[in-house]
C-alpha positions in Angstrom: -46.5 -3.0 -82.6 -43.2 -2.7 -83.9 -40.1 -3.8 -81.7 -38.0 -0.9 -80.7 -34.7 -2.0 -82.3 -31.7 -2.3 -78.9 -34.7 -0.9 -76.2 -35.8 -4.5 -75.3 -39.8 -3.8 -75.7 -42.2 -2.7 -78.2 -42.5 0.9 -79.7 -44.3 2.9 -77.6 -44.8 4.9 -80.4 -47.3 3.5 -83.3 -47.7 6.2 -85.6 -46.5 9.5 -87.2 -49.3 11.3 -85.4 -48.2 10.2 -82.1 -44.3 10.3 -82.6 -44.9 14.1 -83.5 -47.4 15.0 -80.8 -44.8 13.1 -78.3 -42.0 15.6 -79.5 -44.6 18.6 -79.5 -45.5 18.0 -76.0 -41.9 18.6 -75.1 -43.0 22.1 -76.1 -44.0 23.6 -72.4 -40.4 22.1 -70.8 -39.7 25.8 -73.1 -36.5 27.0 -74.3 -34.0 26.1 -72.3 -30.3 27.4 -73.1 -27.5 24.8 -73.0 -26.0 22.1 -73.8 -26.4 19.2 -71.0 -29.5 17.6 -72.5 -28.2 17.0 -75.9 -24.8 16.0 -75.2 -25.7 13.2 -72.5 -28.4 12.2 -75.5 -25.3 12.4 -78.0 -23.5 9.9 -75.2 -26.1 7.8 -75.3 -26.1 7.1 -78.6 -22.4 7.1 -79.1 -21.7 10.7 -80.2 -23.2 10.3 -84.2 -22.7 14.2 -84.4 -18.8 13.4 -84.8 -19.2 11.0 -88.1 -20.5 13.9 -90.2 -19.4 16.8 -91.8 -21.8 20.3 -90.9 -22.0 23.7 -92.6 -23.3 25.5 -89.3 -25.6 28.5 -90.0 -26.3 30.9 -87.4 -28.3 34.8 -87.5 -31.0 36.8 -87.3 -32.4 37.2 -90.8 -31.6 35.0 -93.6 -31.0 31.8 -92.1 -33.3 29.8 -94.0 -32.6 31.3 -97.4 -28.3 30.8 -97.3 -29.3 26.9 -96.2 -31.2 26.9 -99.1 -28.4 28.5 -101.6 -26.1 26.3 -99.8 -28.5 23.0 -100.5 -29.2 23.7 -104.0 -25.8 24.2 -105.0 -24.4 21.2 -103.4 -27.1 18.9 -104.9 -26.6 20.9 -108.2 -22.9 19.6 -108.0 -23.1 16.0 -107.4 -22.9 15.9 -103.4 -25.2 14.3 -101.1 -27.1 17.3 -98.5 -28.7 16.7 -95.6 -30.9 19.9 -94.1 -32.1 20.9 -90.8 -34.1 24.0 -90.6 -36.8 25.5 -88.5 -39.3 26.5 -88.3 -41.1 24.9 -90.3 -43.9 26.3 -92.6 -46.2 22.5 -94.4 -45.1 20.1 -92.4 -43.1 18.6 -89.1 -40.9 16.4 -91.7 -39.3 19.4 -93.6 -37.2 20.0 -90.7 -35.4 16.7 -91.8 -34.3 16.8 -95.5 -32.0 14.7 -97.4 -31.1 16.2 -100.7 -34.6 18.6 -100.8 -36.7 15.4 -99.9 -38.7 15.3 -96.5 -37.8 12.4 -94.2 -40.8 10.0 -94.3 -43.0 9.3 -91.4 -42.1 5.9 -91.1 -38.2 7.0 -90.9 -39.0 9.7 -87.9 -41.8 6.9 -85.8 -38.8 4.8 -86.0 -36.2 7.5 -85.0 -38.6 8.8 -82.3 -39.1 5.7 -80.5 -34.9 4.6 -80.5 -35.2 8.5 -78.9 -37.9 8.0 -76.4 -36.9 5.7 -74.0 -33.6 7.8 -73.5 -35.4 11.1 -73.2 -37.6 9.3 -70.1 -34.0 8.2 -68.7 -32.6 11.9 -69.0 -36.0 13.7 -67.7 -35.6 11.2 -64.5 -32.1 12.3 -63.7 -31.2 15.6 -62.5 -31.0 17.6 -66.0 -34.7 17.1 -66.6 -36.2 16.4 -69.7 -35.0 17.3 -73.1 -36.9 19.9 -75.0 -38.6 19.7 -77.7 -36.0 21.3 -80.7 -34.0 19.3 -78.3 -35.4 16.0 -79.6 -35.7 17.6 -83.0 -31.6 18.2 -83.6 -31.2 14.9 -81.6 -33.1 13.4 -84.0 -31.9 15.4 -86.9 -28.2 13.8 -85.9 -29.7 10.2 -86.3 -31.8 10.1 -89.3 -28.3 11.5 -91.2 -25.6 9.6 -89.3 -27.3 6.2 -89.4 -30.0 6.3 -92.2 -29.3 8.7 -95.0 -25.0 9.0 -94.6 -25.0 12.6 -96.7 -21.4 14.4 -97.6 -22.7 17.5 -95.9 -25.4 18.5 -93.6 -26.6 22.0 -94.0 -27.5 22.4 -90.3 -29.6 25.8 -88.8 -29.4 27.2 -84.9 -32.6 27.3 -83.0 -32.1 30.4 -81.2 -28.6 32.2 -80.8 -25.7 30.0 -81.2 -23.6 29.8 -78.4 -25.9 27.6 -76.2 -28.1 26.2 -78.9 -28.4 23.0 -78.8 -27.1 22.6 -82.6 -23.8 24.0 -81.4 -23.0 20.9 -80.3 -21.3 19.7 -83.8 -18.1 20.9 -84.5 -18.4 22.1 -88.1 -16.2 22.4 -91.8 -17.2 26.2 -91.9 -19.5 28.1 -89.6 -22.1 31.2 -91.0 -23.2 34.4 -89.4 -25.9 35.8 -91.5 -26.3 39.0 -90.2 -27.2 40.2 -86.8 -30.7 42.3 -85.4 -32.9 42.9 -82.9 -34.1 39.8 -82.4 -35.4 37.0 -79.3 -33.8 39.9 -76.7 -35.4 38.1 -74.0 -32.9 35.5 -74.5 -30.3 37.0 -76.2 -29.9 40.1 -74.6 -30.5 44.0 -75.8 -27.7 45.1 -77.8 -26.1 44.0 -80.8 -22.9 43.5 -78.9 -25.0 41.0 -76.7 -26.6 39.3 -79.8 -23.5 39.2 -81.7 -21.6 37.4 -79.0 -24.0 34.4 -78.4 -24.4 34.2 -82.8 -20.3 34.2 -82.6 -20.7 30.6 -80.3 -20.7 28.8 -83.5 -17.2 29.8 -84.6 -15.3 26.8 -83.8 -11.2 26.5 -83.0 -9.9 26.0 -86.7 -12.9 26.6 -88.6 -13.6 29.1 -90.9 -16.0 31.2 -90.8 -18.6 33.8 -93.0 -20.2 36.9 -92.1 -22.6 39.4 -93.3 -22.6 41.4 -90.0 -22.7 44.7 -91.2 -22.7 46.5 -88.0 -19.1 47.6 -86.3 -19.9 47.2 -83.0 -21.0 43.5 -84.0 -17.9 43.2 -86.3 -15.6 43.9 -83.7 -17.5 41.1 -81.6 -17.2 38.4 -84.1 -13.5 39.3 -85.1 -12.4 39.0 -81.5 -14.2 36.1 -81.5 -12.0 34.4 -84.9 -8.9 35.8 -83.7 -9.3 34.2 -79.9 -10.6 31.1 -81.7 -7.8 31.5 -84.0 -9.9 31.0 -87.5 -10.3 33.1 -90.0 -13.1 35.5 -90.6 -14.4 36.3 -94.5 -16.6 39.2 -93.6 -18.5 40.9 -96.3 -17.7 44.2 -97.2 -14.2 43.5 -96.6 -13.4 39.8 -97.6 -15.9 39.4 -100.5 -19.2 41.2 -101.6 -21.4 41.6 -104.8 -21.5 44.2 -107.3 -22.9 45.5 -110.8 -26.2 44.4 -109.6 -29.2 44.3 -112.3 -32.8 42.9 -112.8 -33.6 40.9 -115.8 -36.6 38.2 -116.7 -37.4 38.2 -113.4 -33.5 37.3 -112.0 -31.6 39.6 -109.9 -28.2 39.0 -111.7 -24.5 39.9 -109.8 -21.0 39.4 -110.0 -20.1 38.1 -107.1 -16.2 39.3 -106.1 -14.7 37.5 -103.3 -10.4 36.9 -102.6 -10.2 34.0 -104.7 -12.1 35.0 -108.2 -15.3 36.6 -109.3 -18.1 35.5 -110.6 -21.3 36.1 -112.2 -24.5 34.7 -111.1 -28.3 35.1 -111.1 -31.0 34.2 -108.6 -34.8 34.0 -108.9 -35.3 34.8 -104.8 -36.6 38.5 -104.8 -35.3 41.3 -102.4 -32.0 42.7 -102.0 -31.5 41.2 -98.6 -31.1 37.9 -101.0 -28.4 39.3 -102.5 -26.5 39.4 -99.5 -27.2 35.9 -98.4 -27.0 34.3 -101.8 -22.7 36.0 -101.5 -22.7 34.7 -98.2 -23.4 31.3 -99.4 -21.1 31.7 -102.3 -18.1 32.6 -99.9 -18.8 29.2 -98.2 -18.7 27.6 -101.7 -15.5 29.2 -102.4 -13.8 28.1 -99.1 -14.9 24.5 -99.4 -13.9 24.7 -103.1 -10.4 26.3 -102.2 -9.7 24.5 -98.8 -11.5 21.3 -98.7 -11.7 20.0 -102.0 -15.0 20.4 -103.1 -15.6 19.9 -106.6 -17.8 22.4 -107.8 -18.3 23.3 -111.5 -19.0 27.1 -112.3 -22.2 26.1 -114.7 -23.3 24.0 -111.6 -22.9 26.3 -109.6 -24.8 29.0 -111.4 -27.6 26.8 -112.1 -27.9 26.0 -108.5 -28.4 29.7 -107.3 -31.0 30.2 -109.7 -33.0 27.4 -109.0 -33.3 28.1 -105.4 -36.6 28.6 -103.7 -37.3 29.0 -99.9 -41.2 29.3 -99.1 -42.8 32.4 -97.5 -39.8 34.5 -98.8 -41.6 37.0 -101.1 -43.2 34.4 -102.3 -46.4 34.9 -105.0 -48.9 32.7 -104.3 -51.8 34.1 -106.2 -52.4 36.2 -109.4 -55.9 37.4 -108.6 -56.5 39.3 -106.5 -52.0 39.3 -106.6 -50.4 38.2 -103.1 -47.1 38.1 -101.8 -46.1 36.4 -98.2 -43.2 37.3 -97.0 -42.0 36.3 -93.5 -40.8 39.5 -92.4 -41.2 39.3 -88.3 -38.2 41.5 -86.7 -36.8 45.5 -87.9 -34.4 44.3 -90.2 -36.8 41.8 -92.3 -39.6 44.5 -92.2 -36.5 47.2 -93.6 -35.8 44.7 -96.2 -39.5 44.1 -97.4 -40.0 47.5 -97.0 -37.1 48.5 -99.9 -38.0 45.2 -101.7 -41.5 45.4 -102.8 -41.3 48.3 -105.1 -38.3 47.1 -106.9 -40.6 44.0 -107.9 -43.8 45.2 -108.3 -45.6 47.7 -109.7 -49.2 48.6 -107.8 -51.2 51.4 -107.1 -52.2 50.6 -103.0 -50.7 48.1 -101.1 -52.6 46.4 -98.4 -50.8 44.4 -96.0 -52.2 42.0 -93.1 -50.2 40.8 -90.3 -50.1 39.3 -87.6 -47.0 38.8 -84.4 -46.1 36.8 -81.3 -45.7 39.1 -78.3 -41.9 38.7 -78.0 -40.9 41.0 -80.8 -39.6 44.6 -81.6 -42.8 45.7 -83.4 -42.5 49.4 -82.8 -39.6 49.3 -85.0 -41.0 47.2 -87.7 -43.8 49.2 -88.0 -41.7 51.8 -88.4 -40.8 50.8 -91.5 -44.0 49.4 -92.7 -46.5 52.0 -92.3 -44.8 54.7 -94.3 -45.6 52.0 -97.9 -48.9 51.0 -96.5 -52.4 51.5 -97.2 -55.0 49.4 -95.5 -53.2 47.7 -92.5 -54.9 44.1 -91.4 -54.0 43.5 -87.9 -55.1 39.8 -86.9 -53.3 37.3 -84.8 -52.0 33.7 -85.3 -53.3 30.3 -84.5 -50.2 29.9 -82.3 -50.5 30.4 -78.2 -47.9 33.2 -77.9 -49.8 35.1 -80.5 -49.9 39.1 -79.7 -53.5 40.9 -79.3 -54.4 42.2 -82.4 -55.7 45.3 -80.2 -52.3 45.5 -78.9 -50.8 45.9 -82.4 -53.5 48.7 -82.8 -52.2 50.8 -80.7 -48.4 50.8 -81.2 -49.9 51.5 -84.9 -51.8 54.4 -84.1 -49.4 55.9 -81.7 -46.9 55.8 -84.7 -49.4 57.0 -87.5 -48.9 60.6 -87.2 -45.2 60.1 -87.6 -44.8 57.5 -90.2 -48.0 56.5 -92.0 -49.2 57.8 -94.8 -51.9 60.2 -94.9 -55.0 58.1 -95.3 -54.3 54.9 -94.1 -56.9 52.8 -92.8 -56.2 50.2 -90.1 -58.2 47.6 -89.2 -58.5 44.7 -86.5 -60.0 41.3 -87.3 -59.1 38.6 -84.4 -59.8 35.6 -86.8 -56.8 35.1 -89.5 -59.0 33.3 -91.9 -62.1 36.3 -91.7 -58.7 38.4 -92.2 -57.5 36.6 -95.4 -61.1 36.9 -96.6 -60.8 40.5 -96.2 -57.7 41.4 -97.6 -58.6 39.4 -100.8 -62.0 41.4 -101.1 -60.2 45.0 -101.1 -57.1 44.5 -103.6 -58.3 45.7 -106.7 -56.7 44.0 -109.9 -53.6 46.7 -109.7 -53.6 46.5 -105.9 -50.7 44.5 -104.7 -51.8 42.4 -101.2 -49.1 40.9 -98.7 -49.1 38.9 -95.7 -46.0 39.3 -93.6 -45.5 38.9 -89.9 -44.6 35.5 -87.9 -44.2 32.3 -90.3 -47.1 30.9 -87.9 -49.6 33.2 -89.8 -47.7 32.7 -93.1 -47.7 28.6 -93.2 -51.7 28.8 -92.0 -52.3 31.1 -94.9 -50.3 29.7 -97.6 -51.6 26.3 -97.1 -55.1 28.5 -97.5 -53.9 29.4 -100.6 -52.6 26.5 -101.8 -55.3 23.9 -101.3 -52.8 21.9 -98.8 -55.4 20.5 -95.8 -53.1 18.4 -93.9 -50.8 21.5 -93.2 -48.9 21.4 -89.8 -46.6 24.2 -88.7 -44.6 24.4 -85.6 -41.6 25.4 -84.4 
């Protein structure tokens, strides 16, 4: 057993397997809104957040894909990039990612057991224990303020913003993606609501980037910047993307923003992409402009193209031809919706899916069923996983009023039998898609791709 460096005793944990089922068991203390936990952690440890520099990226859709645009560039350029995302779709280690490289297993058992003995001293006291993404961003703050020392850290809310537990850094620029209907349990029913706890991240001083389309959300996150006194690049107003056009597979643009313009290409399908890929641009150009950043236009360029972000229209087989995509709220399913048939060309398109039972799916049906024709309904290996039956019959009630004329619907509990299925009926000019939670996506991918020793979590 390993001692546990400044703890005094041995490790208490002696593997990878147990230093991620120790975090993972943290998973039933929930989601738990606020910051207490983390910042007597960060105290504990003598506040690491506060040596390192964080691009802080907050929204509903699209959060994933501007870290990666945001990664790729910077390592294109020469810097150093540390990444925190969730959730995750291979493995517990991709949450942790120092210039595009997983943490290894022996970094996060060592990280987890400097953790653990503190997390025991917090769950005794009156706060109770730390939660699971809790631990996560704790650890996150460790492995790049003590191990890896990168220039930037590309750094992803949980849930929301404003009590997230990553809003605990105080950041060189923050991000709003975009705002939807999404986790209204926790972050209320209106955009107004939503838009409020994703404008927590704006910081006093720091600039910030939006894609918030919506006005009543605008207005939120402006008085948010002008209270906060930073200033706001909004798309639409600040900066945007124009004289878009396909071509060898790239979605080319010239990116206009209040500094220059400039053209650039990315291989990540959908139009919603565009959006994100000028969002991360604008973050470019303010670190470039403000900070210092050296950043070479050829760099640059080459780093938008090369980026990749899994379960994103992704094509993971040619025959029978399937595309995941991780559309799971109204706004992703509006974007998938609008994206498939500007990228492929099929004659049915048969979709399976599977939720959790904390989402809007009346609406995303709504915008699924009218470019659907067979509809697999299954459910995910993941214990808030919605009734297939239950998915059934917000499809049917809709049918009349959105689907098209023949299509066929059909439930099949068992993802795998479901896969199985869907693979049987695309013909070779059919296009199939899996789309739904990223629970269902990671289990099916690594299907797909031969990968065994999958894990996927949240």
């Amino acid at each position: 057993m390993k001692e546990l460096i400044g703890s005094g005793g041995t490790a208490p944990l002696s593997s990878y397997t147990e230093a991620v089922n120790w975090i993972n068991g943290l998973i039933p203390f929930g989601i738990r809104p606020g910051l207490e936990r983390i910042e007597r952690l960060m105290e504990l440890l003598g506040h690491p957040h506060r040596r390192l520099k964080f691009i802080h990226v907050a929204g509903t859709n699209g959060k994933g894909s501007t870290c990666a645009f945001l990664t790729h560039v910077l390592i294109q350029s020469g810097y150093s990039v540390g990444t925190f995302t969730s959730p995750y779709i291979t493995k517990f280690t991709n949450r942790f990612q120092y210039n595009g490289t997983d943490i290894s297993e022996a970094e996060l058992t060592e990280l987890a057991n400097r953790l653990h003995p503190l997390v025991e001293r917090i769950a005794d006291s009156e706060l109770g224990s730390p939660t699971m993404f809790e631990v996560s961003t704790a650890l996150a703050i460790l492995y790049y303020a003590e191990v890896c020392h990168p220039d930037v850290v590309v750094w992803e809310t949980g849930l929301g913003g404003r009590l997230d537990v990553t809003n605990i850094v105080t950041p060189i620029v923050s991000v709003i993606t975009n705002v939807g209907h999404d986790h209204t349990d926790v972050l209320g029913d209106t955009l107004e609501k939503i838009a409020f706890e994703k404008a927590g991240i704006i910081k006093p001083g720091v600039p910030a980037v939006s894609c918030v389309s919506q006005p009543e959300a605008i207005a939120v996150l402006k008085a948010k910047a002008a209270a906060s006194n930073s200033t706001l690049y909004l798309a639409g107003e600040d900066f945007g993307y124009e004289n878009v056009r396909i071509k060898d597979g790239l979605q080319t643009f010239t990116f206009t923003g209040p500094f220059r313009a400039l053209e650039l290409g990315i291989s990540m399908k959908g139009e919603h992409q565009l959006s994100n890929s000028a969002g991360a641009m604008m973050v470019l150009e303010v670190l470039r402009q403000y900070m210092a950043f050296m950043l070479e236009d050829d760099d640059v360029a080459e780093g938008f193209r090369r980026t990749f972000w899994a379960g994103r229209l992704e094509e993971v087989s040619t025959s029978p031809r399937i595309v995941l995509d991780g559309a799971h709220n109204p706004e992703g399913a509006e974007s998938l919706a609008r994206s498939l048939p500007q990228f492929y060309k099929y004659n049915k398109l048969n979709l399976l899916m599977g939720m959790l039972a904390n989402k809007h799916h009346e609406s995303y049906f709504k915008h699924i069923l009218p470019i659907v024709d067979t509809l697999i309904l299954t459910e995910p290996d993941f214990r808030k996983k919605m009734d297939a039956e239950d998915l059934q019959a917000i499809a049917e009630r809709l049918r009349g009023k959105y689907a098209k004329e023949n299509l066929k619907i059909i439930v099949e509990h068992n993802w795998g039998q479901a896969l199985q299925m869907l693979q049987s009926i695309t013909a070779e000019k059919d296009l199939a898609v899996v789309s739904g939670t990223l629970y269902l996506i990671s289990d099916v991918r690594s299907t797909l791709l031969g990968q065994p020793d999958s894990e996927k979590g949240w």
